[in-house]
C-alpha positions as CSV (number, residue, x, y, z in Angstrom):
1,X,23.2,20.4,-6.4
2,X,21.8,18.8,-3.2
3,X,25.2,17.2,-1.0
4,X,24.8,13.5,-0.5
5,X,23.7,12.5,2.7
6,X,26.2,9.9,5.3
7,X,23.8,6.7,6.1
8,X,24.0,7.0,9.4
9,X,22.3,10.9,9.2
10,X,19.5,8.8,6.5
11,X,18.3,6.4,9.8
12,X,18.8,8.6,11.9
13,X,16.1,11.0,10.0
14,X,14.0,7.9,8.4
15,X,12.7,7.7,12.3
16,X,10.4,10.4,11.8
17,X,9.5,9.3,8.3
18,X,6.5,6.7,8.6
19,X,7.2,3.9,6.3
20,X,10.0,4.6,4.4
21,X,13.1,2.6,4.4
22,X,17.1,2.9,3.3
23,X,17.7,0.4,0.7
24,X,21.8,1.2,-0.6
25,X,21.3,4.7,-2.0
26,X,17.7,5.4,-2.2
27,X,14.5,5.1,0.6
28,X,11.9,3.2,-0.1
29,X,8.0,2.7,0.9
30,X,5.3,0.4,-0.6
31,X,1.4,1.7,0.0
32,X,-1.5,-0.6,-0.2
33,X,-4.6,1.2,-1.1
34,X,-8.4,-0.6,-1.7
35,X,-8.0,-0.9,-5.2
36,X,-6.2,0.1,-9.0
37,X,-8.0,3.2,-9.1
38,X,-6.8,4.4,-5.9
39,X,-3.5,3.8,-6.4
40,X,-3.2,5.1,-9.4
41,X,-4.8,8.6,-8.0
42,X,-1.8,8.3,-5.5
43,X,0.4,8.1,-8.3
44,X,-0.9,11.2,-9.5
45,X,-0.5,13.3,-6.7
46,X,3.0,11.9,-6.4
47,X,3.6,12.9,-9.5
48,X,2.8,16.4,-9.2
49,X,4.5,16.5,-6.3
50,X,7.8,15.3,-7.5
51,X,7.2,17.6,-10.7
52,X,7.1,20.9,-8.8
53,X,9.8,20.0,-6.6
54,X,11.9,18.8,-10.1
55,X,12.9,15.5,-8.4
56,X,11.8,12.5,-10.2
57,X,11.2,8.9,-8.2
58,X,11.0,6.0,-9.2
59,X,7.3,5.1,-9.1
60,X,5.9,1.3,-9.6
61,X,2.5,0.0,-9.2
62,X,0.6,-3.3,-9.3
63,X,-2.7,-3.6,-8.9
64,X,-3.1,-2.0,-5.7
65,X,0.3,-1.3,-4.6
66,X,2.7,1.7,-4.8
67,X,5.6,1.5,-4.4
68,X,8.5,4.7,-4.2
69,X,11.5,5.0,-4.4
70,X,13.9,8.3,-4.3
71,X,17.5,9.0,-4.6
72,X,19.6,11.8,-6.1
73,X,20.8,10.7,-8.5
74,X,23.0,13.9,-9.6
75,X,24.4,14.2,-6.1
76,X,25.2,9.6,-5.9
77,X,22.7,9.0,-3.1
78,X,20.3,10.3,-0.8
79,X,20.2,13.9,0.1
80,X,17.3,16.4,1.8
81,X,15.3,16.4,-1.5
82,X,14.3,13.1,-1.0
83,X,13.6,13.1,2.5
84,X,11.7,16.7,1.9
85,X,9.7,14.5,-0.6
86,X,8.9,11.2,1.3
87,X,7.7,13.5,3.9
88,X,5.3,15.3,1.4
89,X,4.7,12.0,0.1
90,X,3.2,10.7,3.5
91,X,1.1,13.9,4.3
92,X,-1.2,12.6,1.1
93,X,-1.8,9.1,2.1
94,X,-5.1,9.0,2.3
């Protein structure tokens, strides 16, 4: 089990994370994309992403917007795994 991270290590390491956001005990980034389609291919790729790393976000869309979110749940907060994912996460925005 990944060790929960203290908030002021999370900001400190968001600063190299484009985007993305603490919001209590998750990090969180909203993508605007041209169009439903779009975002939805996103989605996908997020999803296999998150599958082969077993870490699970929370994922919402509307119309054209993504939005993420990703906390460990099992370890109470934010841990490694989710920055390690956000920063896969931003290497496929197209």
């Amino acid at each position: 089990m990944a060790e929960k991270m203290a908030g002021a290590d999370v900001d400190r390491l968001l600063g190299d994370l484009d985007g993305w956001s603490r919001e209590g005990d998750q990090i969180v980034r909203e993508f605007k994309f041209r169009d439903f389609v779009e975002a939805v291919g996103f989605m996908a790729q997020v999803g296999v992403l998150a599958e082969r790393a077993n870490h699970h976000p929370e994922l919402r869309n509307v119309y054209s917007t993504v939005t993420i979110a990703l906390s460990s749940h099992d370890a109470g907060g934010i841990t490694q795994r989710d920055l390690d994912l956000a920063k896969e996460v931003n290497e496929r925005v197209p």
